[in-house]
VMD Tcl script that draws the C-alpha trace (Angstrom):
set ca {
  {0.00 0.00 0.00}
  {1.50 3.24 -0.83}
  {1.31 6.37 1.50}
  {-1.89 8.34 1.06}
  {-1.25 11.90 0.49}
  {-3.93 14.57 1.79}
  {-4.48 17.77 1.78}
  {-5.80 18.83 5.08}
  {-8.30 22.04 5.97}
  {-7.01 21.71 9.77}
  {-11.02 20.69 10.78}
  {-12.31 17.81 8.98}
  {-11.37 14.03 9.01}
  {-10.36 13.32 5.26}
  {-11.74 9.98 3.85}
  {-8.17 8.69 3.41}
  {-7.80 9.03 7.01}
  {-11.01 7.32 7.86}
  {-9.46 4.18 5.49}
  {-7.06 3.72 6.96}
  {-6.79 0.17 9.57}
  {-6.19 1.15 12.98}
  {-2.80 1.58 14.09}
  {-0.10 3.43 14.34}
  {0.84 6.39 12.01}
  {2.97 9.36 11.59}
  {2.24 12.50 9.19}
  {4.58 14.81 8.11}
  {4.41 18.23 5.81}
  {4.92 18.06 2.29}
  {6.73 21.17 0.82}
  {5.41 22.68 -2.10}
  {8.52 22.28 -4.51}
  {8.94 24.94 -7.25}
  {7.93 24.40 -10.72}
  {10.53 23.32 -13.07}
  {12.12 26.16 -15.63}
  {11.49 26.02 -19.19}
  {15.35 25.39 -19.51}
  {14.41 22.14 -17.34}
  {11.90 21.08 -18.74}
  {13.35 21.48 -22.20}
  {16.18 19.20 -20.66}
  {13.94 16.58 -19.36}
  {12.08 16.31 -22.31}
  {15.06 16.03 -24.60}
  {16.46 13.09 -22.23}
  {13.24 11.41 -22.63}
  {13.74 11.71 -26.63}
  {17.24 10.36 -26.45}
  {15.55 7.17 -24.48}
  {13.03 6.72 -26.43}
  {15.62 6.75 -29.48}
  {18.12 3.77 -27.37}
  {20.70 6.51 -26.98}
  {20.86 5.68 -23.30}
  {22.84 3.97 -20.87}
  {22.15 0.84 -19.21}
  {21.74 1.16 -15.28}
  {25.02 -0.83 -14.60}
  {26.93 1.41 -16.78}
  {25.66 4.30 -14.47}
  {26.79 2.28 -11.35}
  {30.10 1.74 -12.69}
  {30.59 5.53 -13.82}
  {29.20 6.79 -10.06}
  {31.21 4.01 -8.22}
  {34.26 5.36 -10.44}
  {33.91 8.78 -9.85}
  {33.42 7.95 -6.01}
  {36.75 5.92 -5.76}
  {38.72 8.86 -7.59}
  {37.76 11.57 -4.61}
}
mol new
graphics top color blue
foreach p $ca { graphics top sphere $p radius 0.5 }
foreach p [lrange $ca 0 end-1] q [lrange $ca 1 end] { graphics top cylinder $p $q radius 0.2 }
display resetview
């Protein structure tokens, strides 16, 4: 089950609450995060492109550059 997130007046009982089985629970504040720039978002999207066009790299070849980079410092 993955973490409900609500968005709480400071009065009322949400339904997501109410779901919940007893227990217990903790709740912490989610920060607003800002928006993403159009330079971002330009980035993101152009990453996505180069995936969807195989010019990616696998997830081990990642690993290897970070653990790498890590032993060099």
């Amino acid at each position: 089950m993955g973490k409900p997130v609500i968005k709480w007046d400071g009065k009322h009982l949400h339904k997501e609450l109410k779901s919940l089985p007893p227990g217990r629970y903790t709740l912490e504040v989610i920060q607003d995060t800002t928006p993403l720039t159009r330079e971002e978002r330009r980035g993101i999207l152009q990453a996505l492109s180069e995936l969807d066009a195989g010019e990616g790299r696998s997830l081990s070849e990642v690993i290897s550059e970070i653990r790498g980079r890590s032993a060099r410092s």
